[in-house]
C-alpha positions as CSV (number, residue, x, y, z in Angstrom):
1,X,-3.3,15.6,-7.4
2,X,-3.4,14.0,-4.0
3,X,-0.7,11.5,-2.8
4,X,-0.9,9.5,0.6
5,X,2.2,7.8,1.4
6,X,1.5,3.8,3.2
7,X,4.1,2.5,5.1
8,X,3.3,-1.1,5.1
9,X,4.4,-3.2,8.5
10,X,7.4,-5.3,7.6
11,X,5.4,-8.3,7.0
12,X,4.3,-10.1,3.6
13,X,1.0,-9.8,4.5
14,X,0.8,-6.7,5.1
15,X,2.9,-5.3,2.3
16,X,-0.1,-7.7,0.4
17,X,-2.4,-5.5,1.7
18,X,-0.9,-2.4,1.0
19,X,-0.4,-3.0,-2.4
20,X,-4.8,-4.1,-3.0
21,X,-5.3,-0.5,-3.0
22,X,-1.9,1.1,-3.5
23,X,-1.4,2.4,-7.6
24,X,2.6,3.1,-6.9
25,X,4.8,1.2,-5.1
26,X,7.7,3.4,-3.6
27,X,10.5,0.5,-2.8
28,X,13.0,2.7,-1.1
29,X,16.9,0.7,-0.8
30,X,20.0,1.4,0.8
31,X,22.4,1.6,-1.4
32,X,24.9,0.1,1.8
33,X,23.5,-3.2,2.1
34,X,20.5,-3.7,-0.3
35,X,17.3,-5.1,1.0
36,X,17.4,-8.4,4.0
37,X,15.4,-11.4,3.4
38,X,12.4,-10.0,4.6
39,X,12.4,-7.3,2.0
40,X,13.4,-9.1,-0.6
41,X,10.6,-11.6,0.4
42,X,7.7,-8.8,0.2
43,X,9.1,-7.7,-3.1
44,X,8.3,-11.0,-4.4
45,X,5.1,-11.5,-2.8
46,X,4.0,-7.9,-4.5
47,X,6.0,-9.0,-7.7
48,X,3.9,-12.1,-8.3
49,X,0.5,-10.6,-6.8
50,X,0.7,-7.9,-9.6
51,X,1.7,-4.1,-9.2
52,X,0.6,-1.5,-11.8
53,X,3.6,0.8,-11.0
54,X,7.2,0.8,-9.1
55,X,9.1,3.4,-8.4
56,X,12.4,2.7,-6.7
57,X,14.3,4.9,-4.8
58,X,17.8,4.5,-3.8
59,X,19.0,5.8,-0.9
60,X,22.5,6.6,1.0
61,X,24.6,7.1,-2.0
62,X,26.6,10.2,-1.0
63,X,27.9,7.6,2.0
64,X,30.2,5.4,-0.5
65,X,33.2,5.9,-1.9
66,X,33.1,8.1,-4.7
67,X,34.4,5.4,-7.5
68,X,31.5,2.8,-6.2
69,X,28.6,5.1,-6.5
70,X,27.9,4.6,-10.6
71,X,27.7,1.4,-9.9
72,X,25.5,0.7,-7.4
73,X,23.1,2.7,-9.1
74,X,23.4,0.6,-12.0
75,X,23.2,-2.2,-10.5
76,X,20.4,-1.4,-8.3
77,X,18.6,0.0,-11.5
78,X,19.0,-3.5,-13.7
79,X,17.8,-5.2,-10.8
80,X,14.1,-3.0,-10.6
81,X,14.2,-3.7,-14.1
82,X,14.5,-7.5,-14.2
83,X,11.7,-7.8,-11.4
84,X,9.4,-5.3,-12.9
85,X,10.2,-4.9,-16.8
86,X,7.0,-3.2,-17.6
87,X,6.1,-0.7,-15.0
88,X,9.2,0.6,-13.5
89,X,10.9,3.9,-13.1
90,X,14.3,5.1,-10.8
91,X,15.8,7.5,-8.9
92,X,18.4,8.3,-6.7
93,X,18.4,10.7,-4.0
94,X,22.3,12.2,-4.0
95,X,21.3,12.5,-8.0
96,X,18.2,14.7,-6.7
97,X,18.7,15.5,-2.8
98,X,15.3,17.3,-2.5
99,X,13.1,14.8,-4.6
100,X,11.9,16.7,-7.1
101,X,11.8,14.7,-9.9
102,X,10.4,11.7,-7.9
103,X,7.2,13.8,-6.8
104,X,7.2,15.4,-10.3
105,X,6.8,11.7,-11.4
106,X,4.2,11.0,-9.1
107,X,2.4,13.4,-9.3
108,X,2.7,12.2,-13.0
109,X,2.6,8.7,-13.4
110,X,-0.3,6.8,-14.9
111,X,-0.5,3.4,-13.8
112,X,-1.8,0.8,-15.7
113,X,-5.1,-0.9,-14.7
114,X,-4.8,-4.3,-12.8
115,X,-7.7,-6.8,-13.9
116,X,-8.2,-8.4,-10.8
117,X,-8.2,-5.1,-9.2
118,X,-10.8,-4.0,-11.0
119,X,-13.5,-7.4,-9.8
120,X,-13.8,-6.3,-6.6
121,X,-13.7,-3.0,-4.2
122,X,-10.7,-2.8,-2.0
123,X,-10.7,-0.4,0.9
124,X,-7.6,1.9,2.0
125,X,-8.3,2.9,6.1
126,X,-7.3,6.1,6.9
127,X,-9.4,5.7,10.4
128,X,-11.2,3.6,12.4
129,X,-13.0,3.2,15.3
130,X,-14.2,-0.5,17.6
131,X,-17.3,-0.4,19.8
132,X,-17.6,-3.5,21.8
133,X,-21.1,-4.7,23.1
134,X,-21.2,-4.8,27.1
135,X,-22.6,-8.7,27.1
136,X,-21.3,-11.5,25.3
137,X,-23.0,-12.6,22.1
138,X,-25.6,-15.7,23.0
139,X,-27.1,-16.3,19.5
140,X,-23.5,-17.9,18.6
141,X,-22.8,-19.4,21.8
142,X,-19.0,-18.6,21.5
143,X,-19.1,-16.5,24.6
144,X,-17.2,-13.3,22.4
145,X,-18.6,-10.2,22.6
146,X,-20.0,-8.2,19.0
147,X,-19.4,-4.6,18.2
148,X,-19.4,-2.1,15.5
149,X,-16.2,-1.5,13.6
150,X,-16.3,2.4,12.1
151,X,-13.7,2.5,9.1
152,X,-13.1,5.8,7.2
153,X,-11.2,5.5,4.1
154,X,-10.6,5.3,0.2
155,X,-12.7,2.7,-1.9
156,X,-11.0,1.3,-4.8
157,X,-11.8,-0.8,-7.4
158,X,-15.7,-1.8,-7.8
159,X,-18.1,0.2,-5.8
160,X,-19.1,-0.6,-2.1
161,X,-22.0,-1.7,-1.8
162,X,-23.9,-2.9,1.5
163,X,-25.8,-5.5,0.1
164,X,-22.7,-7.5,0.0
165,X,-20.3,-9.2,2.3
166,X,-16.9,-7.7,3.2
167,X,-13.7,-9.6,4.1
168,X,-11.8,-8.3,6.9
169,X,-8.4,-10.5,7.5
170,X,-8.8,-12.6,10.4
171,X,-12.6,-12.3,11.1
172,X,-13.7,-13.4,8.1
173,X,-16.9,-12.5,5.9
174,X,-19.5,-9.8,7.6
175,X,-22.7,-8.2,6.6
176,X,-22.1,-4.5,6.3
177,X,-25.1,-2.2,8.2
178,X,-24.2,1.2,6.0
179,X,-22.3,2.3,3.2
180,X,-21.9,6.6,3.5
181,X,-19.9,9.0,1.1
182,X,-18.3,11.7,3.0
183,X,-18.5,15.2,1.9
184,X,-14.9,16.7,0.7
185,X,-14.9,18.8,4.1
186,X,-15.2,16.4,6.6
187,X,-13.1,13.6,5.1
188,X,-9.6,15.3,6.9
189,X,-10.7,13.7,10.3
190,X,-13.0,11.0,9.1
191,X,-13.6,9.5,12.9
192,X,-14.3,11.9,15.8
């Protein structure tokens, strides 16, 4: 089974994003000072979008006193649980120092299927590539220049088709000139 790890910027939209196409979400905390606003922000954003599974991970343990260390990790694993009751699962790293059990899980794990997932395709980039035109666009009269945009990636949710518009964030609706399946081989590089 494949797993591709997504680091998300540290911005709501963008954890948004992440978490169209994403099945797990891996919410890693330091167990020295929790999550800042910004964190706990995103985790709320994804919490009221919808998430089919979270898997949090505590980190930095071993670093506090020895007494403080249950704890935190029960505090840490009541609070997953209040914000996700139904999909959750939790580990912490000085429990299981060379993760193991987390990939075991998954490797595993089973989400469950979103609805509104499931309306539309969602596409997860692994590459892409711009080509500008040389001359400005004059049909539109906005003096910007068009191009081709070349993404390689993962389809989720409903089928792409090229009959239909695609959203990109911040440019709007576009027509789509070719939808292609790439053989297994060829899909490491995606974009030359």
């Amino acid at each position: 089974r494949r797993i591709t790890l997504l680091r998300a910027a540290r911005a709501v939209p963008s954890a948004l994003g992440a978490m169209k196409a994403a099945d797990v979400m891996l919410l890693v905390i330091p167990a020295d000072g929790g999550m800042d606003a910004l964190g706990e922000a995103q985790v709320d954003a994804v919490c009221l979008q919808g998430v089919s599974h979270v898997v949090g991970v505590l980190t930095g343990v071993d670093q506090l006193p020895e007494k403080r260390r249950a704890a935190v990790r029960r505090e840490w694993a009541a609070s997953l649980s209040a914000r996700f009751p139904s999909s959750h699962k939790f580990f912490s790293l000085d429990l299981d120092p060379t993760c193991s059990h987390l990939l075991r899980h998954l490797a595993a794990a089973t989400p469950k299927q979103l609805t509104w997932r499931e309306q539309r395709p969602y596409v997860l980039a692994h590459s892409y590539r711009l080509s500008l035109d040389e001359e400005p666009v004059a049909a539109e009269g906005s003096g910007e220049r068009g191009g081709l945009l070349e993404v390689c990636g993962f389809v989720r949710g409903q089928p792409l088709s090229a009959d239909r518009l695609v959203h990109i964030a911040g440019l709007g609706a576009l027509p789509l000139d070719l939808v292609e399946i790439l053989p297994v081989s060829s899909r490491r590089g995606c974009l030359p």
